[in-house]
N, C-alpha and C positions, 0 to 999 in steps of 0.2 A: 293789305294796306300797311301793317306795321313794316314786314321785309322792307318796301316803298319808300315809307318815312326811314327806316336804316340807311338803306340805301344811301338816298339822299344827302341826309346829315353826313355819311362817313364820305362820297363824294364832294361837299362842301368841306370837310374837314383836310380831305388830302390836297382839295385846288388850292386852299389858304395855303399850307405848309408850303406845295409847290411854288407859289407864289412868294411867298418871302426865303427862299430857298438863297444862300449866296452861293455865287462862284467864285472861291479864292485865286487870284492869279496873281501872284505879288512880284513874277517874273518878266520881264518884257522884251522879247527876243528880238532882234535884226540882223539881216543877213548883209552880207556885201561882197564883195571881189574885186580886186584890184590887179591889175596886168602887171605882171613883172618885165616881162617881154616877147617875143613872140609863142612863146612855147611853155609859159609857166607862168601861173595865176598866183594869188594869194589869199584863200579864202578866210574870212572876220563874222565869227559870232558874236555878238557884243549883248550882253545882259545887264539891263538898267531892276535893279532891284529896290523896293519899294523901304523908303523908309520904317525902322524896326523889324527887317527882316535878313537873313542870310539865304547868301548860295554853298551848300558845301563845294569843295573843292573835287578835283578827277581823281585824288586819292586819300585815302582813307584805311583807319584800322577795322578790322570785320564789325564792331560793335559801334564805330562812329558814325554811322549815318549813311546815306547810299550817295558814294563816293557819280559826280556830271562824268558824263560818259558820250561821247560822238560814234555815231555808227554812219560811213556811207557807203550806199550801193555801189555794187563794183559796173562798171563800163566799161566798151572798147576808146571810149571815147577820151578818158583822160588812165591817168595814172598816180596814186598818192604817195607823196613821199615822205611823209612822215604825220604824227600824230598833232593833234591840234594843241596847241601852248597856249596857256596862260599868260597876259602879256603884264599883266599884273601881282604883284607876288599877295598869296591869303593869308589872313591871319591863323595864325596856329598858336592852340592852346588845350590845355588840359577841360573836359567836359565831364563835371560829376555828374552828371544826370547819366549820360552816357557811359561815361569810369571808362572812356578812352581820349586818345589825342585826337584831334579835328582839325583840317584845315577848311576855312569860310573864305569869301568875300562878300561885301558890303557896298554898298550904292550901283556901281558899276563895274565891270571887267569884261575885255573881249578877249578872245581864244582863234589862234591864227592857224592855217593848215595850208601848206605846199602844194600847189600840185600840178603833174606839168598832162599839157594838152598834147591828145593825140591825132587830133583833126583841126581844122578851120572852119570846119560848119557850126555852127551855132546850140546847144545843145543845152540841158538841164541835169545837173548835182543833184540826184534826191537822197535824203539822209532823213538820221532820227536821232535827238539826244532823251537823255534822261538821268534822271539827280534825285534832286530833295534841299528844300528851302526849308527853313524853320524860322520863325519870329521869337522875338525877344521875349515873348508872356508862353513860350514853349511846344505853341502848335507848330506841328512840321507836316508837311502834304509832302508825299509824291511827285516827281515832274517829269513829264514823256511828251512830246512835240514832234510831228514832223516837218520837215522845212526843206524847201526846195530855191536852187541858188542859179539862176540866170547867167551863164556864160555863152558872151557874144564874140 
């Protein structure tokens, strides 16, 4: 009977935790694609970032933070030609917590990538990015997403 009653309470104990548990996602991705012309796309990640928080930048010194990063699956289907740009310049600045240089952005920034098609059939971009956001009171998460981008 007592095991029982543990039991119990410690399964009440872990559904409350569960239950007030948050999920931080102070990031908010969107995908898009714009036609250059027949043979070449223009692919836009765009990151609305949550008031009191940063996106670090794709580069970084080894002890500044984990430097946004774009990975996409290779395909017969298109061809990349170059790496995805910042279309907005980050702020750079010296980070004592860290005791390196850091490049961020802040509220929003999209990130553009080339690419030219190898077909006319209709077909899907699969990729994955990942970084690290930090907030102004110091928590910093992890971020790894996959996203997948509709080319018609």
């Amino acid at each position: 009977m007592k095991k029982f009653l543990i039991l119990t309470i410690l399964s009440v104990f872990i559904g409350l935790n569960t239950i007030n548990a948050q999920i931080i996602n102070p990031i908010k991705w969107e995908y898009s694609v714009k036609k250059i012309d027949k043979k070449n796309v223009e692919l836009t990640i765009t990151a609305s970032i949550q008031e009191k928080w940063h996106l670090y930048g794709q580069y970084s010194e080894p002890a500044g933070g984990i430097p946004l990063s774009f990975s996409i699956e290779k395909s017969d289907n298109y061809e990349i030609v170059e790496k995805f740009v910042a279309q907005q310049k980050p702020h750079k600045e010296y980070d004592d917590i860290m005791q390196a240089n850091v490049q961020y952005f802040e509220k929003t920034v999209s990130f553009t990538q080339k690419v030219i098609l190898k077909t006319k059939k209709d077909f899907v971009i699969e990729g994955t990015l990942e970084g690290q956001a930090c907030s102004t009171e110091g928590l910093c998460i992890p971020l790894s997403e996959k996203f997948k981008i509709i080319i018609k």
